[in-house]
C-alpha positions in Angstrom: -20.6 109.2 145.5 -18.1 111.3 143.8 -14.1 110.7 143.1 -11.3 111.0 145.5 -9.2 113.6 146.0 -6.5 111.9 144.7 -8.0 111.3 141.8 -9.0 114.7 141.2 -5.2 116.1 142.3 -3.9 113.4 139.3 -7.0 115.2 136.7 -6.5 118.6 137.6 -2.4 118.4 137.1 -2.7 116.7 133.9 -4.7 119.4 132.6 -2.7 122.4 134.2 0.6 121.2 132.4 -1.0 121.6 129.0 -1.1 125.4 129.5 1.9 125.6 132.2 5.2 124.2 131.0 6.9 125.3 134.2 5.0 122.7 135.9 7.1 119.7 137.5 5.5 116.9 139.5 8.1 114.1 141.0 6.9 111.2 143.1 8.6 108.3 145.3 7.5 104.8 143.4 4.1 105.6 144.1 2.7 107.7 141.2 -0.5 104.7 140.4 -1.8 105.3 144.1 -0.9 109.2 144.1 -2.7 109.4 140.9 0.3 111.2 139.9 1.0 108.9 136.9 -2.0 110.8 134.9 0.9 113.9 134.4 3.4 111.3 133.9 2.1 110.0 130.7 1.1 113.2 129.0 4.5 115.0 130.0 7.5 112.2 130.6 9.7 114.7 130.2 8.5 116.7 132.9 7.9 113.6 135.5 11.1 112.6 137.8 10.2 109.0 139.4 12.8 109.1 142.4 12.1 105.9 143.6 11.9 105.1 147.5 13.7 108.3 148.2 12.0 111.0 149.7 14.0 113.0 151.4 16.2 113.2 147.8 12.8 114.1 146.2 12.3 117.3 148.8 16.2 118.3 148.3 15.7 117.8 144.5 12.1 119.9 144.1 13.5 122.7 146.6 16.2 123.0 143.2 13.7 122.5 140.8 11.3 125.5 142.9 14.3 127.8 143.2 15.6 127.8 139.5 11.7 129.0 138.4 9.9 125.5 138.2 6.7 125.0 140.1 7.1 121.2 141.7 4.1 119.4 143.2 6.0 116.2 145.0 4.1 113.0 145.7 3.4 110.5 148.1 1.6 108.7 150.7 1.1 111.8 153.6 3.1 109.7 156.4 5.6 108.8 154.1 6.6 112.2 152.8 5.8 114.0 156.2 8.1 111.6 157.8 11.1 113.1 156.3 10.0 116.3 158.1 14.2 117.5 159.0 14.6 117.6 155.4 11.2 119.5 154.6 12.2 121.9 157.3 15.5 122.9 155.8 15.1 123.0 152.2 11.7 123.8 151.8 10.5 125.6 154.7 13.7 127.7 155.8 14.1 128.7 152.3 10.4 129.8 151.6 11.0 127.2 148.3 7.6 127.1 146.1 7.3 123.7 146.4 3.4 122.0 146.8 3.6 118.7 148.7 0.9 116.4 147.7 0.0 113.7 150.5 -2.5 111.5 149.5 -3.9 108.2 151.6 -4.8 110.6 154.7 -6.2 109.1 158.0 -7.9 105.8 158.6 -10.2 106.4 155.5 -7.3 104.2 154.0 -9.0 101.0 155.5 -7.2 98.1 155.1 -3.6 99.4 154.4 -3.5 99.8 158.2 -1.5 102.1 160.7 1.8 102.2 158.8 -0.1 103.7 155.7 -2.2 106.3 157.4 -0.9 109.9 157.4 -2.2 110.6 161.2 -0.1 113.0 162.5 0.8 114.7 159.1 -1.0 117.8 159.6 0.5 118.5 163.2 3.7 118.4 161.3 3.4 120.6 158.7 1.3 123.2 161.1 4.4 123.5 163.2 6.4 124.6 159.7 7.3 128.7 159.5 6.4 130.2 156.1 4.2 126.1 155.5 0.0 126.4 154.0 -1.7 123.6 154.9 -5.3 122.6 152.8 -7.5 119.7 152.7 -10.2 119.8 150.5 -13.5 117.9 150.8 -14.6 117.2 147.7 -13.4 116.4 143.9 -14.5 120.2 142.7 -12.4 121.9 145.7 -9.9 119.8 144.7 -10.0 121.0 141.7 -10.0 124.6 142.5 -7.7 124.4 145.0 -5.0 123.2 142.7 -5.1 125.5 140.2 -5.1 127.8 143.1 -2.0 126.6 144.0 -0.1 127.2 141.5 0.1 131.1 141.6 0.8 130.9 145.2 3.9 132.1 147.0 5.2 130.2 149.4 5.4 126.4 150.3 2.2 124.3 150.8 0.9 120.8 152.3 -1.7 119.5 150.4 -3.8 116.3 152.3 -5.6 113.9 149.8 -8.0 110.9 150.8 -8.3 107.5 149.3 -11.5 106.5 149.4 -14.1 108.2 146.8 -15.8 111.3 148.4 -19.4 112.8 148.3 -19.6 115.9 146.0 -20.5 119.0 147.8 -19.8 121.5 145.4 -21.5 122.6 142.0 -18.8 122.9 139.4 -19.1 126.8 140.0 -17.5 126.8 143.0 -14.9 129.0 143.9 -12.0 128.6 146.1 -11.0 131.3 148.7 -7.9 130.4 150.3 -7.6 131.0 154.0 -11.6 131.6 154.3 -13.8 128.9 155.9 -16.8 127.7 153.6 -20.4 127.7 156.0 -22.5 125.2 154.7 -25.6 125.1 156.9 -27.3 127.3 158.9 -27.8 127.0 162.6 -27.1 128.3 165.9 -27.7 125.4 168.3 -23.9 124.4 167.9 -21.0 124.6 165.7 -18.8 122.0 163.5 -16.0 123.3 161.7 -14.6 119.9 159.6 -12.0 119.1 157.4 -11.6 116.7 154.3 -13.5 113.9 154.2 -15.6 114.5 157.7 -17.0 117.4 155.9 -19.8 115.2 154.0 -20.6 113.1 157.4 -20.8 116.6 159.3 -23.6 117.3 156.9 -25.2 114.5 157.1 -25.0 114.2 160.8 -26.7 118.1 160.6 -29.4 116.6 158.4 -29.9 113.5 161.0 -29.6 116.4 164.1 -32.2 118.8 162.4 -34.7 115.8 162.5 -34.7 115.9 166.3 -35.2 119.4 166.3 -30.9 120.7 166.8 -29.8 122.8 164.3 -26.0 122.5 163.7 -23.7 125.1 161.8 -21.9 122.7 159.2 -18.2 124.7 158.2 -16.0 123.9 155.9 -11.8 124.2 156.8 -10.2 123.4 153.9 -6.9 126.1 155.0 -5.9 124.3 157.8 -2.8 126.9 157.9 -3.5 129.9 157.9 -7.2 129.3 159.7 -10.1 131.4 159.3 -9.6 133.1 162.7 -12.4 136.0 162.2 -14.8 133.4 161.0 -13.9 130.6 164.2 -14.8 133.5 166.6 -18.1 134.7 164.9 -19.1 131.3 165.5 -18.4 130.8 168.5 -19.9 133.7 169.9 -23.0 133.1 167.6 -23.5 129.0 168.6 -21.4 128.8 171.9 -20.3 125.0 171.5 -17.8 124.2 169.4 -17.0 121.3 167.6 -14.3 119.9 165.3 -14.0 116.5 163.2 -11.1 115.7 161.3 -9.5 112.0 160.4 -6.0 112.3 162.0 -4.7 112.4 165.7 -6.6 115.3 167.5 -3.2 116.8 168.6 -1.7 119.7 166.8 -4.4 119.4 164.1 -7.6 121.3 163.1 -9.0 121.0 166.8 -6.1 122.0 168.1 -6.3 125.1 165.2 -9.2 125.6 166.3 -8.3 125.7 170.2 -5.7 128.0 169.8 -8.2 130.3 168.3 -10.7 130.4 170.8 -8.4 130.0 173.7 -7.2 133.3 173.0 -9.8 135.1 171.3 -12.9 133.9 172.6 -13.0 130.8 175.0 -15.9 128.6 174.6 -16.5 124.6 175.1 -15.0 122.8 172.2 -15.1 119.3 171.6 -12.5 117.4 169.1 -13.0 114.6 166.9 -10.7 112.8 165.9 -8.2 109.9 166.7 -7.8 110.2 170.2 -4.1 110.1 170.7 -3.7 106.2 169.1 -2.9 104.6 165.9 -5.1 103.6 163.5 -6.0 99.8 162.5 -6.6 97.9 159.8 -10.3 97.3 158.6 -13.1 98.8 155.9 -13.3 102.3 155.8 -16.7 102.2 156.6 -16.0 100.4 160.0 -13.0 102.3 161.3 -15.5 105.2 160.8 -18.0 103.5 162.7 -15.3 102.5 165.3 -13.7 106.1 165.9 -16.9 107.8 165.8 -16.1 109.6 162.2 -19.4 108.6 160.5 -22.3 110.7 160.5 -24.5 108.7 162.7 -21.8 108.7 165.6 -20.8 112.3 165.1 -24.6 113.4 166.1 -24.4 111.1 168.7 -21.6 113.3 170.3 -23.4 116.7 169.3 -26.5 115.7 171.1 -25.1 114.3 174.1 -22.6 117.0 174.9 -25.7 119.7 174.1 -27.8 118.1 176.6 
């Protein structure tokens, strides 16, 4: 088992400030659990703690982004996405270079329950003009996508988990924003997963090829903008579709996905994810079990809906 995402947000921005003074990261009394606090106590100076204020952090990283500084603001994903009028205005309408960092993303939380979870986080920040939205699935894409992030142009969502994560990627891995990542071959049907459903979609493939299915395992980590070329190739090469992501299947990478197909290259597509509920409170490992998120249950729905 590898580190969270969180985790490897808090490492990675800790060691970017040492070479990028214009770097600026503010969080909302949660900078332990955002992993935030790692930047905070190698550059006080450049940490703002804004306390239980988020839509004052947006207003005040939207000033900090426009006068040249390059602000990553913090917090849990529903609590920052849930001051989505203010992210609108001073960050989206004004094309501000601010990276939002949401960490404790879908019922992989466990036992915070439903008023933690980000569920619909990703639906919101989809429906922003000029707004990136990435999830990466695994402490080195993490990494890379981070350092990424800090040359681009334009504002972006960043969705981090909790809970530790398998590592998928060697430490040579390099990020390609806006470009899907295959990671198995197959043609029997396709997966394209975000986050942490990525490492149970490849072990579900593993499970599948024992029984004789071989399952196309792809990576999303650019939610917004989606690898459109690569979604129809796909498609047309595996003809069912599938998609697994922990967060409400409306307006996320199913629905992505959807749009895609729907007006590209219509094909049967099947979305996992929560299915238009809250989450609860329980393990991880259960609420996976529960939802269908863990690998077991996600072959389970490959194989019945192939047969």
């Amino acid at each position: 088992m590898g580190k969270s995402t969180r985790l490897a947000f808090g490492e990675t921005i800790a060691q970017l400030g040492e070479v990028n003074e214009n770097i600026v990261v503010l969080d909302a009394d949660l900078s332990k659990s955002t992993m935030s606090n790692l930047f905070a106590k190698k550059f006080p100076d450049r940490f703002f703690e804004m306390g239980i204020q988020e839509a004052n952090m947006i207003g005040v990283s939207a000033g900090l982004a426009l006068s040249g500084k390059i602000p990553f603001a913090c917090s849990f994903a529903c609590f920052i996405t849930g001051r989505y009028d203010t992210i609108r205005v001073s960050i989206a309408y004004n094309k501000t270079n601010v990276r939002i960092i949401g960490t404790h993303a879908g019922i992989g939380i466990g036992e915070d329950g439903t008023t933690q979870m980000g569920l619909e986080d990703v639906s919101l920040m989809r429906s922003l003009p000029n707004f990136s939205v990435c999830q990466p699935c695994d402490e080195v894409e993490t990494r890379e996508l981070i350092k990424y992030s800090i040359n681009h142009q334009g504002p972006m969502y960043i969705r981090l988990t909790r809970q530790n994560l398998d590592k998928i990627f060697d430490d040579d891995y390099k990020f390609q924003f806006g470009k899907g990542v295959q990671l198995t071959e197959g043609n029997d049907a396709v997966i394209f997963a975000t986050g942490a459903l990525v490492s149970e979609a490849l072990k579900a493939s593993k499970i599948l090829k024992d029984r004789g299915i071989k399952l196309r395992v792809i990576n999303i980590h650019t939610i917004k903008p989606i690898d459109k070329e690569l979604i129809i190739q796909s498609a047309k090469e595996c003809g069912l579709v599938f998609t697994a992501e922990d967060h409400n299947i409306i307006g996320g990478l199913g629905s992505a996905v959807a749009e895609v197909l729907s007006e590209n290259y219509p094909a049967k597509i099947v979305r996992i994810g929560l299915p238009d509920c809250f989450g609860e409170s329980g393990t991880p490992e259960a609420l996976y079990k529960k939802f269908g998120f863990d690998s077991e249950n996600l072959a389970k729905t490959i194989e019945r809906n192939l047969n």
